[in-house]
C-alpha positions, 0 to 999 in steps of 0.5 A, spaced: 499 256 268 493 256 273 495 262 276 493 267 272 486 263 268 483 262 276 484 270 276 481 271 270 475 266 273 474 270 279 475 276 276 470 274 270 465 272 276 466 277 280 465 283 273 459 279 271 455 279 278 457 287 278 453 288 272 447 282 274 446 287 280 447 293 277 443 292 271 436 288 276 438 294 280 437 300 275 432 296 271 427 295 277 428 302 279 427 306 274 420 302 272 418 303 279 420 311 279 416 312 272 410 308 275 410 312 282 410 320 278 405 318 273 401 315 278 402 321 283 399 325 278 395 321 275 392 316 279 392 308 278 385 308 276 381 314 272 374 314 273 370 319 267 363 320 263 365 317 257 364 324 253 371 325 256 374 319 255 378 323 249 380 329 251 384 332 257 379 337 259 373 335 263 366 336 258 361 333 262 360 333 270 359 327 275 356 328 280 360 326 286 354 322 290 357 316 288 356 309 291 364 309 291 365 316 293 368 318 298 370 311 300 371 305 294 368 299 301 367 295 295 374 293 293 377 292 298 384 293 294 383 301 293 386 305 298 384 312 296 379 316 292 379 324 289 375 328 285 379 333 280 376 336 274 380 340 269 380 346 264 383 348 259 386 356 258 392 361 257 397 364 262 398 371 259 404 375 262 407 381 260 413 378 256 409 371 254 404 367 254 403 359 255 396 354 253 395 350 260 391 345 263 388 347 270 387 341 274 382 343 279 382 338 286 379 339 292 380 338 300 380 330 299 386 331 294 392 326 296 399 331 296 402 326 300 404 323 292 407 329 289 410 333 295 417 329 294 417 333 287 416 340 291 422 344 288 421 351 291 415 354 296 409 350 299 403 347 297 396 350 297 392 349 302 384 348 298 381 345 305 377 351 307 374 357 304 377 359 296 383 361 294 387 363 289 393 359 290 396 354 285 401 350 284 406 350 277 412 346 274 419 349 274 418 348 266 412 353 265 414 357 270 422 358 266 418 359 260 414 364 264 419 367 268 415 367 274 417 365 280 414 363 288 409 369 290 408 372 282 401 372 281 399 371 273 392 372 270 389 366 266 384 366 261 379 359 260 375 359 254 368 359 255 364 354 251 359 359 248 365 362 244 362 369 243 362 370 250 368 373 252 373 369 256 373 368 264 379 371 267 382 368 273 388 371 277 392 366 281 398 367 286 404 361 286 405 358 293 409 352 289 413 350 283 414 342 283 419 338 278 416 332 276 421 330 271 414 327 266 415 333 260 407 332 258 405 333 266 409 338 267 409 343 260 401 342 260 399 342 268 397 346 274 394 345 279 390 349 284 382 349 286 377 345 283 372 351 285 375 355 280 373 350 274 365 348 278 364 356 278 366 358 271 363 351 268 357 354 272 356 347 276 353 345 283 359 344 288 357 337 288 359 335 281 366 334 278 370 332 272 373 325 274 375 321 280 383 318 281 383 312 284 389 309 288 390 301 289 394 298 295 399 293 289 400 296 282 402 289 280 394 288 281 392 294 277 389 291 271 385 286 276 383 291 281 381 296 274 377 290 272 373 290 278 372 298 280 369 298 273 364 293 274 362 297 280 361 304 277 355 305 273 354 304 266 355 312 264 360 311 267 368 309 264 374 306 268 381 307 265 387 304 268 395 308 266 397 303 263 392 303 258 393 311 258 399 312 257 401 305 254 406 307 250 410 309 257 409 302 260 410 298 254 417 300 254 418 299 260 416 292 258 423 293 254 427 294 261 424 285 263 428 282 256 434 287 257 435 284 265 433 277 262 439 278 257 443 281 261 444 275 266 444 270 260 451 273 258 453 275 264 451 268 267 454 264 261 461 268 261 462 266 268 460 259 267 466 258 260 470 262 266 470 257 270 469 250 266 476 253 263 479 254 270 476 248 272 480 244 266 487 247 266 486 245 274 484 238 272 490 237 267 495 240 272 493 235 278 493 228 273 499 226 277 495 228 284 489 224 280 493 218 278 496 217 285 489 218 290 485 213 285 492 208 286 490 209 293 483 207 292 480 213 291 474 213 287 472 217 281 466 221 285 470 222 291 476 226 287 471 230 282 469 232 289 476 235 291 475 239 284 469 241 284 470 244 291 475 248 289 471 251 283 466 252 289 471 256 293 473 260 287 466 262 286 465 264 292 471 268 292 469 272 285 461 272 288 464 275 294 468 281 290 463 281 286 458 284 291 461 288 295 463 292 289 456 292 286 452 293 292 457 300 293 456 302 287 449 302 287 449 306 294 454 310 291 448 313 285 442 312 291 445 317 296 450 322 291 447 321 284 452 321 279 448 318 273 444 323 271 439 321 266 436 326 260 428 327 263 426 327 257 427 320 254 426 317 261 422 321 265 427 322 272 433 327 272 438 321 275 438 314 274 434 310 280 437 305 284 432 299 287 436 296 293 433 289 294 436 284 299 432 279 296 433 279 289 440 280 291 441 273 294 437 270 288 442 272 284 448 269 287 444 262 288 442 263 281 450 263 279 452 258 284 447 253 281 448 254 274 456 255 275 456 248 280 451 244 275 455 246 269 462 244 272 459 237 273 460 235 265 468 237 266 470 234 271 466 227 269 474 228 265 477 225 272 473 218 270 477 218 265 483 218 267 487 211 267 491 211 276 498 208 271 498 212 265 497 219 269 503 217 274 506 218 268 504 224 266 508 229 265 
């Protein structure tokens, strides 16, 4: 009879140690991919006039003589500061038209955060004199039917709007694929001179800063402390609290992990406490015998509870082996393929971790080994004469 239920053990421990692994391993990294695209093209931390805290498009201009600028000493947790200021207006073809929003940044901006998202072509290059050159995502440039090397003219409103509009010709040198639609139906990006020259400002003044932290996990703090560095005209916004509606469902992915490793713990653990059981019944004899020849009730729950020992190990093993080689399987070949428009990433992320992956085989060797004590408490029960006996 122990055959085929200790089978069932170990495969029932061996399937829910796949699906622990798989779940914290996809739950972490999607968190973790959604956080690094709307930080790359967002910043950790947004620095404004509080006249522009409700719009997307630069109203009022900060200087950039700034204490914090361009190196933040003052918070030793913030690694990187950059100046972008944005403006809205109209890329007009001579087949269609779309409403953007230019994001204008400067020699000091990060590129390192948004080169992994380049699709085709290169990016601009706004260290030396003004250029023309400007970077467009995949979507609008389908929508547009442009491609790298096209020049588009764009039209941005002036504030007066009896003037006519400033009309701006832009050359793309790169198309990027950010999989975040609200960036990527609205963003371009190219030289914040533009916007300085069409808003009329000094070159000293720009719409905003982003800055970066070293620890995302620290962000609401350092948020905390950037904002009681900067003046009081000025407004700190963190991305959790600009786009709260992202990270609080993402907090979502937390309680679906936790459910996840209840249920498949629980599983494992009724597995065992039964395979452990049908052990106890087929070896009463055995029992009887080893406690007439003076064998204790502790030593003989030992025998059996090493053996469920040995039977974990076994399905902990298979279980590994077969998780960890489907998560490099979607790491390095991507099966799994997720729709950008609800979770924001083209295939499902991997976050590969050793450390939590050890975590979770002692979590279940724990559980599974501290649960198995109440079963095997049977054996104290069994009388030496009336289980020799036993048939």
């Amino acid at each position: 009879m122990s055959a085929p239920i200790i089978k069932i053990a170990i495969s029932a421990i061996a399937i829910g140690m796949i699906m622990m692994i798989v779940s914290v391993a996809t739950g972490i990294g999607l968190q973790q991919k959604i956080r690094e695209k709307v930080s790359a093209f967002n910043g950790h931390i947004i620095i404004s006039n509080y006249d522009n805290n409700q719009s997307e498009v630069t109203l009022v201009p900060i200087s950039k003589k700034q204490d914090f600028y361009p190196k933040f000493s003052s918070v030793p947790e913030v690694n990187h500061i950059q100046a972008i200021a944005s403006k809205g207006g109209i890329i007009r073809t001579e087949t269609a038209f779309e409403g953007i929003i230019l994001k204008g940044v400067g020699a000091d901006y990060q590129w390192n955060n948004i080169k992994e998202y380049l699709v085709s072509g290169k990016l601009p290059d706004f260290s030396k004199n003004l250029n023309e050159e400007v970077l467009i995502s995949q979507f609008l440039a389908n929508r547009l039917n442009l491609k790298v090397g096209d020049e588009f003219n764009t039209f941005f409103i002036k504030e007066n709007q009896n003037k006519l509009p400033n009309i701006r010709r832009f050359k793309i040198t790169g198309i990027f694929n950010s999989g975040f639609q609200e960036f990527d139906a609205t963003y371009i990006i190219g030289d914040i001179r533009h916007i300085q020259h069409i808003n009329k400002w000094r070159p000293d003044q720009v719409g905003a800063f982003e800055v970066f932290v070293n620890d995302f996990g620290k962000i609401k703090t350092v948020g905390e402390e950037v904002y009681q560095q900067t003046a009081s005209t000025l407004d700190t916004k963190t991305i959790i609290e600009k786009y709260s509606y992202i990270f609080e469902w993402l907090k979502l992915f937390d309680f679906n992990i936790i459910v996840i490793l209840a249920v498949m713990i629980l599983v494992a653990t009724i597995n065992m406490v039964v395979a452990l059981l049908v052990l106890i019944l087929e070896r009463t004899q055995m029992i009887g015998i080893l406690k007439a020849l003076g064998a204790g009730n502790w030593s003989v729950r030992k025998i059996f509870l090493y053996n469920a020992f040995y039977l974990i190990v076994r399905g902990l093993f298979w279980g590994n082996l077969i998780g960890i080689s489907l998560l490099l399987i979607q790491r390095y070949f991507g099966i799994i393929q997720l729709n950008p428009e609800n979770y924001y990433v083209n295939q499902a992320p991997v976050y590969l971790n050793w450390g939590y992956i050890v975590l979770l085989n002692l979590l279940t060797v724990t559980v599974c080994f501290l649960v198995l004590l109440i079963p095997s408490y049977i054996i104290t029960k069994i009388s030496p004469v009336k289980a020799i006996h036993f048939d």
